[in-house]
C-alpha positions in Angstrom: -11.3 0.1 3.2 -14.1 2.0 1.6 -13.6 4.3 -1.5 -10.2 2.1 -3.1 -10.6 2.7 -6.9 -8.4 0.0 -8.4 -7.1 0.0 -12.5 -9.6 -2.6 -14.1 -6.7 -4.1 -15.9 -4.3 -4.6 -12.5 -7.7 -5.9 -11.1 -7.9 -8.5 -13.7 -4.2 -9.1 -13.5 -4.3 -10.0 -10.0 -7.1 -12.1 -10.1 -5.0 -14.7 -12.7 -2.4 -14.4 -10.1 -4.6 -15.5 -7.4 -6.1 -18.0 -9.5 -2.7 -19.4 -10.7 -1.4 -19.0 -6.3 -3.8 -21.3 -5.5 -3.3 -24.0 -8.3 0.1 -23.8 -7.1 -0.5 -24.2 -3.4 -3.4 -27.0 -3.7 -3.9 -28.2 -7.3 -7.3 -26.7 -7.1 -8.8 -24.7 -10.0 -10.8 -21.8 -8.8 -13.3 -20.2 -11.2 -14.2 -16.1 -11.3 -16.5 -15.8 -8.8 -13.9 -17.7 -6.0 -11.1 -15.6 -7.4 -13.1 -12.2 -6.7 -14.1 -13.5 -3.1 -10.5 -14.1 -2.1 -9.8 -11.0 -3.7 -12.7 -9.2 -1.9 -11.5 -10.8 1.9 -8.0 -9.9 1.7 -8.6 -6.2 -0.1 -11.2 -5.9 3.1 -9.4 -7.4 6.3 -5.9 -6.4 4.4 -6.0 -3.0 2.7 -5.7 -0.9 5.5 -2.9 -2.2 7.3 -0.9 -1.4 4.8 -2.6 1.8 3.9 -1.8 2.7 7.1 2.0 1.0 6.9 2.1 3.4 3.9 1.1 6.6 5.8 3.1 6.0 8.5 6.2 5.2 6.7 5.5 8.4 4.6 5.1 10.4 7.9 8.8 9.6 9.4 10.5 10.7 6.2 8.8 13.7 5.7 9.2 14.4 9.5 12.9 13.4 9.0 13.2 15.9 5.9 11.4 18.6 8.0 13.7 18.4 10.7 17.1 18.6 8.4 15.1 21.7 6.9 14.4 23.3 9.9 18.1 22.8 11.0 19.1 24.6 7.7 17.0 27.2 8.0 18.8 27.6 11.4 22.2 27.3 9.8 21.3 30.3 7.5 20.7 32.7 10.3 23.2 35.5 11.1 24.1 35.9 14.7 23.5 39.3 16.6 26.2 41.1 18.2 
């Protein structure tokens, strides 16, 4: 996913928690540069499946709001005789 602009701070944050996932899974110590390539697969082959969970999700309740709006706005109409 090109263009992500990430906090530098929740960056760093979630490189210790990658670094401290794997010591937990395997006992293995990972240094900086591993942590950032893990980081870097899963931000690439990741990201944008759930950008796109994210968009979509967004999409049915907005298109859910719309519709209870537009039934409104049909409620508020006066009939003609």
């Amino acid at each position: 996913m090109t263009g992500f602009k990430m906090d530098p701070a929740e960056k760093q944050r979630i490189l210790r928690e990658i670094q401290q996932f794997v010591w937990e899974q395997t006992g293995e110590e990972i240094g900086v540069i591993a942590t950032q390539v893990y980081f870097d697969f899963f931000q690439e082959k990741l990201a944008a499946h759930y950008y796109n969970k994210g968009i979509e999700d967004a999409k049915k309740i907005w298109e859910g709001q719309n519709a209870r709006l537009e039934e409104e706005w049909y409620a508020l109409e006066i009939p003609v005789k």
